[in-house]
TIBA-227989 format. One record per residue (C-alpha): residue in one letter; x, y, z. Coordinates in Angstrom, 3 decimals. Layout:
N
r,px,py,pz
A,X,Y,Z;
...
REM end
This chain:
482
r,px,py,pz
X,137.702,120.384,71.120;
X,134.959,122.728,69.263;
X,132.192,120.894,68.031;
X,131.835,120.167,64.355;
X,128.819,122.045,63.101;
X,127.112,119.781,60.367;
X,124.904,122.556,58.794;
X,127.905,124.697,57.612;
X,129.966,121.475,56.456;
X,127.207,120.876,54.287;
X,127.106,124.266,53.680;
X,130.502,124.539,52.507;
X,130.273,121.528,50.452;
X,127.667,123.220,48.388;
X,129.118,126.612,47.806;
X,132.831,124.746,46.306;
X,130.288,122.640,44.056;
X,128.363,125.711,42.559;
X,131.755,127.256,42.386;
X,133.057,124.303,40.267;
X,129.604,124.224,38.103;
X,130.190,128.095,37.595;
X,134.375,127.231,36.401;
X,132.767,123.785,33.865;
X,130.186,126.692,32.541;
X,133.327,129.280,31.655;
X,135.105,126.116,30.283;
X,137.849,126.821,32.793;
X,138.162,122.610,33.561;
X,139.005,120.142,31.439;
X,137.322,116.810,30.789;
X,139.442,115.081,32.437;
X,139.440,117.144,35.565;
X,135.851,117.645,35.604;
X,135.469,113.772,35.465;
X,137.952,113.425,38.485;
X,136.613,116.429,40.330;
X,132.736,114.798,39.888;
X,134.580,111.415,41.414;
X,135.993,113.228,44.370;
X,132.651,115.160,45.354;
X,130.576,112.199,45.134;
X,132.963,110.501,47.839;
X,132.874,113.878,49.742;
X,129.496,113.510,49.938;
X,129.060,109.966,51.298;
X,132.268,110.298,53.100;
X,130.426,113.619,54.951;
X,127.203,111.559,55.319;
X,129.036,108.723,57.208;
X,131.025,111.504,59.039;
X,127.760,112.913,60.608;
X,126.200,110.033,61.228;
X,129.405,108.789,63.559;
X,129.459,112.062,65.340;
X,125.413,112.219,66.002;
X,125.152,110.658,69.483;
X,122.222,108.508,69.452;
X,119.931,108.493,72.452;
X,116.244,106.780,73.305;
X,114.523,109.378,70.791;
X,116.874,108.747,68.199;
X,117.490,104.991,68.376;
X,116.844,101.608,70.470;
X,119.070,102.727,72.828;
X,117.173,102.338,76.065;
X,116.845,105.528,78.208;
X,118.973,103.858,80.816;
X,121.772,104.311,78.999;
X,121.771,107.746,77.665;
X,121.815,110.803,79.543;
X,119.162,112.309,81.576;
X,117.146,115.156,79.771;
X,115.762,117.098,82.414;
X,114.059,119.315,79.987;
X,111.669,116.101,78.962;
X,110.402,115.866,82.167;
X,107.060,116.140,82.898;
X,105.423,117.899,86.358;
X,102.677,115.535,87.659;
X,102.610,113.369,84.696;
X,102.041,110.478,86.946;
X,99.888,107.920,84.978;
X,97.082,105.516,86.666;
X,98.151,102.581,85.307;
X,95.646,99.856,84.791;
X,92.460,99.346,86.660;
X,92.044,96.555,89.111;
X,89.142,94.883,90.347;
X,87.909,94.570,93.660;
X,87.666,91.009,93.935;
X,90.179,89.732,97.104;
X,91.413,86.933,97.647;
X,89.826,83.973,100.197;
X,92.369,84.300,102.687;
X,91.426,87.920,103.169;
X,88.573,90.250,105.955;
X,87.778,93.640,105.849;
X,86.417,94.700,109.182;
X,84.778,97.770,109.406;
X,84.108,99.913,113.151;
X,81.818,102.467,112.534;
X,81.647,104.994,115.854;
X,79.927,108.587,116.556;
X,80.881,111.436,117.636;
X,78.171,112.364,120.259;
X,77.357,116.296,120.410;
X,75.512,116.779,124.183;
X,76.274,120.526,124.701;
X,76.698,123.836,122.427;
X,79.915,124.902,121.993;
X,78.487,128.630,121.598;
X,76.091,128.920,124.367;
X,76.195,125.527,126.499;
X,72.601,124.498,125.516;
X,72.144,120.270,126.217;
X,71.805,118.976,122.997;
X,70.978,115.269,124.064;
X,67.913,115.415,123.212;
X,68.081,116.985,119.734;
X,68.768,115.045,116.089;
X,71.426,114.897,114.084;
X,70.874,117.056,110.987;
X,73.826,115.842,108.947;
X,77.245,113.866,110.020;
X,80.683,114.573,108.658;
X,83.238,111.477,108.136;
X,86.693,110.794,108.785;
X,88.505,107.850,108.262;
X,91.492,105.548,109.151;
X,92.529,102.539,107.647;
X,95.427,99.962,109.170;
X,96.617,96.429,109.024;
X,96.298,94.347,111.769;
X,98.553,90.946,110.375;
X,96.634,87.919,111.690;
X,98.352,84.528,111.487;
X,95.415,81.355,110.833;
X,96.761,77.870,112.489;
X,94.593,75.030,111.502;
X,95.264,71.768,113.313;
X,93.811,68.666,111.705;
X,93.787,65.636,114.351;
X,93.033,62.202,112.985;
X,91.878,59.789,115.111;
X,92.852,56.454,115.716;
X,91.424,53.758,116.728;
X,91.958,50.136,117.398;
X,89.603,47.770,115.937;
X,88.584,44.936,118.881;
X,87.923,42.367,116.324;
X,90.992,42.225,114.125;
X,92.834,44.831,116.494;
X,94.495,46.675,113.322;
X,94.331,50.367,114.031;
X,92.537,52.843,111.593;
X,93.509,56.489,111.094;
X,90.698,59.126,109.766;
X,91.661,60.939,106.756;
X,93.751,64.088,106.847;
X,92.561,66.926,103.673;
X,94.296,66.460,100.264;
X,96.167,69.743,101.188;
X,97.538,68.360,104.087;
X,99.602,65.534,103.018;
X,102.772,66.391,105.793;
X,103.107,67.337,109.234;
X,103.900,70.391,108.399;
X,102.836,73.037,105.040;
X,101.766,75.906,104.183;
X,98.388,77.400,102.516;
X,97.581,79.410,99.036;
X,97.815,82.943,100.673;
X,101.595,82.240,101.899;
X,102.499,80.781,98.823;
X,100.908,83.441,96.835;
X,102.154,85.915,98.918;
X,105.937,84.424,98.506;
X,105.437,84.062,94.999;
X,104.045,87.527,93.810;
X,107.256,88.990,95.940;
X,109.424,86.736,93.992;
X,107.984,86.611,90.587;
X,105.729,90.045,90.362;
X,107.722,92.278,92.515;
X,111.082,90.503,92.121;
X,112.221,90.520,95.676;
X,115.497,88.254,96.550;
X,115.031,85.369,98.085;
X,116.527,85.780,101.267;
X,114.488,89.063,101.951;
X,110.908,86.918,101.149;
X,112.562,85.044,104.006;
X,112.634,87.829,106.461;
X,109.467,89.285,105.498;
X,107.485,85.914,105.590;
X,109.149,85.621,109.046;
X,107.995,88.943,110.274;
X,104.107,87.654,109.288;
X,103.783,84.229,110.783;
X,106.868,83.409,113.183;
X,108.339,81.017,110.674;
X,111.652,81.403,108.198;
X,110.341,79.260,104.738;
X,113.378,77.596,103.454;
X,114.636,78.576,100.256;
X,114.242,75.401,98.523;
X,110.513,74.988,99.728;
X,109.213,78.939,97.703;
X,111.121,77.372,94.972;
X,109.340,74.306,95.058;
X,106.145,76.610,95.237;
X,107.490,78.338,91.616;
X,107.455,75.216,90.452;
X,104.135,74.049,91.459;
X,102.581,77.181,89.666;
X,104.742,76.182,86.714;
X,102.905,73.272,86.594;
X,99.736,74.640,87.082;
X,99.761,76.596,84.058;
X,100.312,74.077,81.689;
X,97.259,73.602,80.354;
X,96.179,77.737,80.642;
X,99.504,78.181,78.221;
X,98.448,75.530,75.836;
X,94.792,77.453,76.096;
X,96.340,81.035,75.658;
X,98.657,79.417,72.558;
X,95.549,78.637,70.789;
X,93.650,81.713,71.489;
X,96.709,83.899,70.074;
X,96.411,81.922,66.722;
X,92.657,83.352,66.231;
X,93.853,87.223,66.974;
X,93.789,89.416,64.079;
X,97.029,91.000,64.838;
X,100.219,89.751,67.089;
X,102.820,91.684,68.777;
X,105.870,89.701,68.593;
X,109.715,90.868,69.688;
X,112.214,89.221,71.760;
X,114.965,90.097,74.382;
X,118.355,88.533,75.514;
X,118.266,86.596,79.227;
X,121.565,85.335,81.170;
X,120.603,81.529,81.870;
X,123.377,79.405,83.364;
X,126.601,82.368,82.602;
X,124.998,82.435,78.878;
X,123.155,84.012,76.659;
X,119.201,83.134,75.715;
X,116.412,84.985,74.683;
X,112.789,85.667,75.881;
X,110.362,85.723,72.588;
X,107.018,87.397,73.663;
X,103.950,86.883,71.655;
X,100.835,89.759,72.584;
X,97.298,90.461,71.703;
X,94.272,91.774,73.086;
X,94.818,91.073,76.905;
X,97.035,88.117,76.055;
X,100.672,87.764,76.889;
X,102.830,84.514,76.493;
X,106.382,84.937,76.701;
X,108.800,81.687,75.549;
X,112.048,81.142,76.298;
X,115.039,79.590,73.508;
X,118.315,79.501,73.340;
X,118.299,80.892,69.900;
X,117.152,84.956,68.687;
X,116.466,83.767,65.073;
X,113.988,81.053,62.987;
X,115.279,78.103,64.923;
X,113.570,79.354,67.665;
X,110.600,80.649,66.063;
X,110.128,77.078,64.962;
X,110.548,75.652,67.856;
X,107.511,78.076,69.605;
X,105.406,77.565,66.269;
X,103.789,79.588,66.848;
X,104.254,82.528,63.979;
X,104.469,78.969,61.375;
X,100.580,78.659,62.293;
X,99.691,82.408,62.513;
X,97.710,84.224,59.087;
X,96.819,87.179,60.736;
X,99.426,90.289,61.206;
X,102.167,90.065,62.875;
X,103.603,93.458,64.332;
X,107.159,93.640,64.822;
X,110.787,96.108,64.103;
X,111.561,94.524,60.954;
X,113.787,91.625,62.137;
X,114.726,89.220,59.836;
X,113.522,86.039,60.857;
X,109.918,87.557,61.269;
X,109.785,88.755,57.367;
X,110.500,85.262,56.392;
X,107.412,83.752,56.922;
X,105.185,85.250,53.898;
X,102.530,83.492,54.588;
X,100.812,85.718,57.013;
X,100.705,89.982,56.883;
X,103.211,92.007,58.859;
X,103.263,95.512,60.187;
X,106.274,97.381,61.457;
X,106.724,99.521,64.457;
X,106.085,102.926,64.234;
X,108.504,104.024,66.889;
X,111.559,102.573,65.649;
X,110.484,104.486,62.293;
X,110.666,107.546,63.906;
X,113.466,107.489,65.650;
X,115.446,106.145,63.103;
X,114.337,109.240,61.203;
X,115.090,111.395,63.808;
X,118.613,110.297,63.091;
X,118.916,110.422,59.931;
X,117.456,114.401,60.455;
X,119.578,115.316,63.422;
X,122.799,113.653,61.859;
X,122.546,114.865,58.173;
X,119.295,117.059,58.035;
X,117.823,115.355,55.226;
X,114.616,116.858,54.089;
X,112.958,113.848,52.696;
X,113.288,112.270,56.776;
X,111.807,114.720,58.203;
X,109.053,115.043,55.934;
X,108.496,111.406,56.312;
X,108.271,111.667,59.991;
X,105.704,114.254,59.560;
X,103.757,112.144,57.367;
X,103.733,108.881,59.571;
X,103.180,111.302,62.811;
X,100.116,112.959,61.390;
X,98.789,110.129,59.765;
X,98.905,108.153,63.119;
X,96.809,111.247,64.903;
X,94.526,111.244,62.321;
X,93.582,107.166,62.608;
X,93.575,107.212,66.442;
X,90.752,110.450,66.555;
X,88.951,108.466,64.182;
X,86.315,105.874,64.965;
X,86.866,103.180,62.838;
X,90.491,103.391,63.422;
X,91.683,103.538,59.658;
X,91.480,105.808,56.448;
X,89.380,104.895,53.601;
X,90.507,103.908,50.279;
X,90.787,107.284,48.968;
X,92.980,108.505,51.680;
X,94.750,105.522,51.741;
X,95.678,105.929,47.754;
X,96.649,109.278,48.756;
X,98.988,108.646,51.609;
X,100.358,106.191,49.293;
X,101.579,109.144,46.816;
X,102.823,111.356,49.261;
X,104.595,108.572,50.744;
X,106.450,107.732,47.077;
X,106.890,111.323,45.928;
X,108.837,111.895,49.563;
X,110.848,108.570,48.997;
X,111.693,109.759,45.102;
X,113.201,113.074,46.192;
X,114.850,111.552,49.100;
X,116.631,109.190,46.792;
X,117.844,112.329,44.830;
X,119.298,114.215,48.100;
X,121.334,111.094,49.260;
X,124.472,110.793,48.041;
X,125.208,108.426,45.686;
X,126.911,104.709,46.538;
X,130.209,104.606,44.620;
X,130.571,101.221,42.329;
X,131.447,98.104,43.920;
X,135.426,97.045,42.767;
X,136.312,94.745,40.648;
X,137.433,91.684,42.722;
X,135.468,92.831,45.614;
X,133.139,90.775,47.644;
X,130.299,90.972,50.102;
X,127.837,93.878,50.318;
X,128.829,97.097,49.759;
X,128.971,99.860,52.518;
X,126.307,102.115,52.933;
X,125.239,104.710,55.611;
X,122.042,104.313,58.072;
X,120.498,106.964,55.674;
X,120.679,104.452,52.699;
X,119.830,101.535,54.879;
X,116.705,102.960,56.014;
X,115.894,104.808,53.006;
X,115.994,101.219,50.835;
X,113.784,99.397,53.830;
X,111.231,102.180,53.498;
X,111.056,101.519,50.127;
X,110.806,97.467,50.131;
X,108.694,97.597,53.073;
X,106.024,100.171,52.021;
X,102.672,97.990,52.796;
X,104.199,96.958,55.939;
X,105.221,100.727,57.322;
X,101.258,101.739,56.114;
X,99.446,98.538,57.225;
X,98.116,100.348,60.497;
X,96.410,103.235,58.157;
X,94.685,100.439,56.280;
X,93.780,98.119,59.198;
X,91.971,99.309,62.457;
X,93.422,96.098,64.052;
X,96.930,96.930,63.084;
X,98.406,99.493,65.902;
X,101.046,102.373,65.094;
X,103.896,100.670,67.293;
X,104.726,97.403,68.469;
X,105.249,99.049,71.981;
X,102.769,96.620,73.413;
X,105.689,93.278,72.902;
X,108.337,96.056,74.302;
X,106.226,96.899,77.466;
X,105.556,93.617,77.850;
X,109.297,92.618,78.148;
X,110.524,95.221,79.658;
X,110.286,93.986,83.406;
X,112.191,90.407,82.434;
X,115.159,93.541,81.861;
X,114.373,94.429,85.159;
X,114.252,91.120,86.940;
X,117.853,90.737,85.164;
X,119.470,94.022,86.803;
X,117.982,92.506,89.919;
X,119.237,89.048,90.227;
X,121.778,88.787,87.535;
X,121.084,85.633,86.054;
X,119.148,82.243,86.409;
X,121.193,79.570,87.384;
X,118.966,76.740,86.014;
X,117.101,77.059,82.487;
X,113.875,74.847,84.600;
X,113.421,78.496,87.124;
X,113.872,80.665,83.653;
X,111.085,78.896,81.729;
X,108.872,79.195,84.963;
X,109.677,82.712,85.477;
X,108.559,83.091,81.808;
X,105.185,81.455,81.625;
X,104.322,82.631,85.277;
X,104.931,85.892,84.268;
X,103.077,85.730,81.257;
X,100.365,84.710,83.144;
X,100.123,87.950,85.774;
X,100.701,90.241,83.046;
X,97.478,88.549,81.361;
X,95.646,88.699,84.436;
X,96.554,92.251,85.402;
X,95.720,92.972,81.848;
X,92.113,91.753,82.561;
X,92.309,93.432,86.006;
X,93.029,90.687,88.540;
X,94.926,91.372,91.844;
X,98.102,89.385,91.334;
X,97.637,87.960,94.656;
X,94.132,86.826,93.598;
X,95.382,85.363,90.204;
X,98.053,83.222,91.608;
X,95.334,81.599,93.871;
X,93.310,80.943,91.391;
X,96.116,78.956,89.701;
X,97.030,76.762,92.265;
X,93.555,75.678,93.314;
X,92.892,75.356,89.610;
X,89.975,77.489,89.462;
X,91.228,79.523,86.555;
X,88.789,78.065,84.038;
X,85.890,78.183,86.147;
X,86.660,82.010,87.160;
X,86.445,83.011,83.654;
X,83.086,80.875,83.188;
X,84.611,78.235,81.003;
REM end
């Protein structure tokens, strides 16, 4: 089947109504046609709109649709557009040696002429070097005495370390090491098993690196409660949320972002139960940054700022499905006004500039409202809202949401995009495609607040090995001077 070419439907569509204004202008139509032909081009027009907007398939740069599910653009592909990702420091952890052989090469005898060089010094020295892993397994055996007493003869046993409270465990480097597998780099539980096994002789049971997630569960509690308040004082949040199988159904992850702070929550509920529940947003007055949802808008009492991104690829769209002028002039607008606040220092426009992005921004709005096509009359009887296209729809929230779409113009602490929440999220997506599900909500909540603890850390450049350490010997605090 050929493909439908929007352009010339459009095109069409405006050639039969000059032709009719040129037949009204002769006096060729009656009234009453005229009335009825005005009717029936008005529903041509939002009839074609809708058309379009069905046929357009949507993609990652035209919609939320993640680029998983959309077809691969080779032509968007980058050659050696590797990034660096973030910086690390180069603190290790305790558990941890770096031995270093340093050897020379002698030089006794010219190559050229055979001279003995023995006795001659080195006038510079070239390097090479090779670095391997040599595994080393540390066995520490604790053996209490015990002795009987020759006065009461009761026997007395000396007193084993508070980390050794069985016959048998294990220390913070296995644990951490089982837990950044499982948690960071999502690794199934069985295979931890094997690779654990290859290290120190020993298969960990499944139930004891669960019990080990649990532990650092617990071990956060108070460094949650810490980050909560923190997020509270931020200027801006980054706030968005994400579905989660728990138990064969459906919950969601609700991240909250700022600065190098991440704290993801999870709830049974997407909407304002939810968001109560966390209160956090109910105590928040700052900004909150976020893709217009709902439940986010209702809370007036503190600023909000919406995501850039979804902006413009919502008005990709609306220009790729009906070509609408006034959307891709908008899309300029935001585009260029974001480059211009990121090269500048203070991160924001001044007042002038601001006043007139503000008119550019309404004049494009005004004539966009003139090129869509108009919304016929709602029936008499009829109830509900009435139909409209995405064109409309995003149109009218451009226009109610105006301080909100320019808030990151007018703020330097207000960001384009709320791409920080999305990043931030995106790996619980991951850990999903990986193992499905979580069979009990208790594992889901700990995957959720251990994870928003690593992404903190690696945020502030802490080995996740070293982080998770730090947690269970409770030396978080005192790491970060407090």
């Amino acid at each position: 089947m050929a493909k439908i070419n929007g352009k010339s439907l459009r095109e069409e569509l405006d050639h039969i109504k000059s032709e009719f204004e040129k037949l009204s202008e002769k006096n060729k139509i009656s009234v009453e046609s005229r009335a009825l032909f005005m009717a029936m081009l008005v529903l041509f027009d939002l009839v074609f709109a809708i058309f379009l907007e069905k046929t357009t398939p949507k993609n990652s740069k035209n919609s939320s649709q993640p680029s998983s599910q959309t077809e691969k653009d080779e032509s968007s592909i980058q050659a050696g557009s590797n990034g660096k990702g973030k910086l690390e420091n180069e603190e290790r952890f305790s558990n941890s040696r770096t031995r270093e052989i340093v050897r020379t090469a002698k030089v006794s005898v010219c190559e050229i002429c055979g001279e003995d060089l023995r006795g001659i010094s080195s006038c510079q020295h070239e390097r090479r070097t090779k670095i391997d892993i040599v595994f080393e397994k540390v066995v520490t055996h604790i053996d209490a005495e015990i002795k009987a007493c020759p006065n009461c003869h009761e026997q007395t046993r000396g007193s084993f370390p508070a980390d050794m409270a069985g016959p048998l465990q294990y220390g913070e480097g296995v644990k951490a090491f089982a837990l950044n597998l499982f948690i960071g780099q999502m690794v199934a539980l069985n295979r931890i098993q094997k690779l654990i096994k290859t290290l120190i002789g020993i298969a960990i049971s499944e139930a004891t690196i669960l019990s080990y997630v649990l532990q650092l569960h617990r071990a956060l509690e108070k460094w949650e409660t810490a980050t909560v308040e923190a997020l509270l004082k931020a200027p801006s949040l980054h706030v968005d949320e994400t579905s989660l199988r728990v138990d064969k159904s459906n919950h969601w992850i609700h991240v909250y972002a700022s600065g190098d702070l991440t704290l993801k929550f999870l709830h049974a509920r997407r909407g304002k139960e939810a968001i109560e529940d966390i209160n956090i947003i109910p105590r928040y007055g700052g900004v909150t940054i976020h893709d217009c949802w709902a439940s986010y808008l209702s809370y007036d009492h503190c600023d909000h700022g919406l995501c850039g991104s979804h902006l413009l690829r919502e008005l990709t769209f609306v220009v790729d499905s009906n070509g609408y002028a006034w959307a891709g002039n908008l899309k300029r607008l935001l585009q260029e006004t974001c480059a211009k606040v990121s090269r500048r220092k203070r991160k924001k426009l001044t007042s002038a500039e601001y006043a007139r992005l503000q008119k550019r921004y309404r004049n494009i709005l005004t004539r966009g409202e003139r090129e869509l096509p108009a919304i016929p009359p709602r029936q008499n009887g009829k109830r509900g809202k009435v139909a409209k296209t995405d064109a409309h729809n995003l149109w009218e929230r451009l226009s109610r949401h105006e301080h909100a779409v320019l808030l990151f113009a007018r703020y330097s602490h207000v960001s384009f995009t709320n791409n920080r929440a999305e990043q931030d999220l995106r790996m619980s997506k991951v850990k999903q495609k990986v193992s499905g599900c979580f069979r009990k909500i208790e594992f889901a909540k700990a995957y959720c607040r251990i994870s928003s603890y690593l992404q903190t850390m690696a945020n502030k450049g802490y080995n996740p090995m070293v982080a998770i350490q730090l947690a269970l010997a409770g030396e978080i605090y005192a790491q970060a001077g407090e």
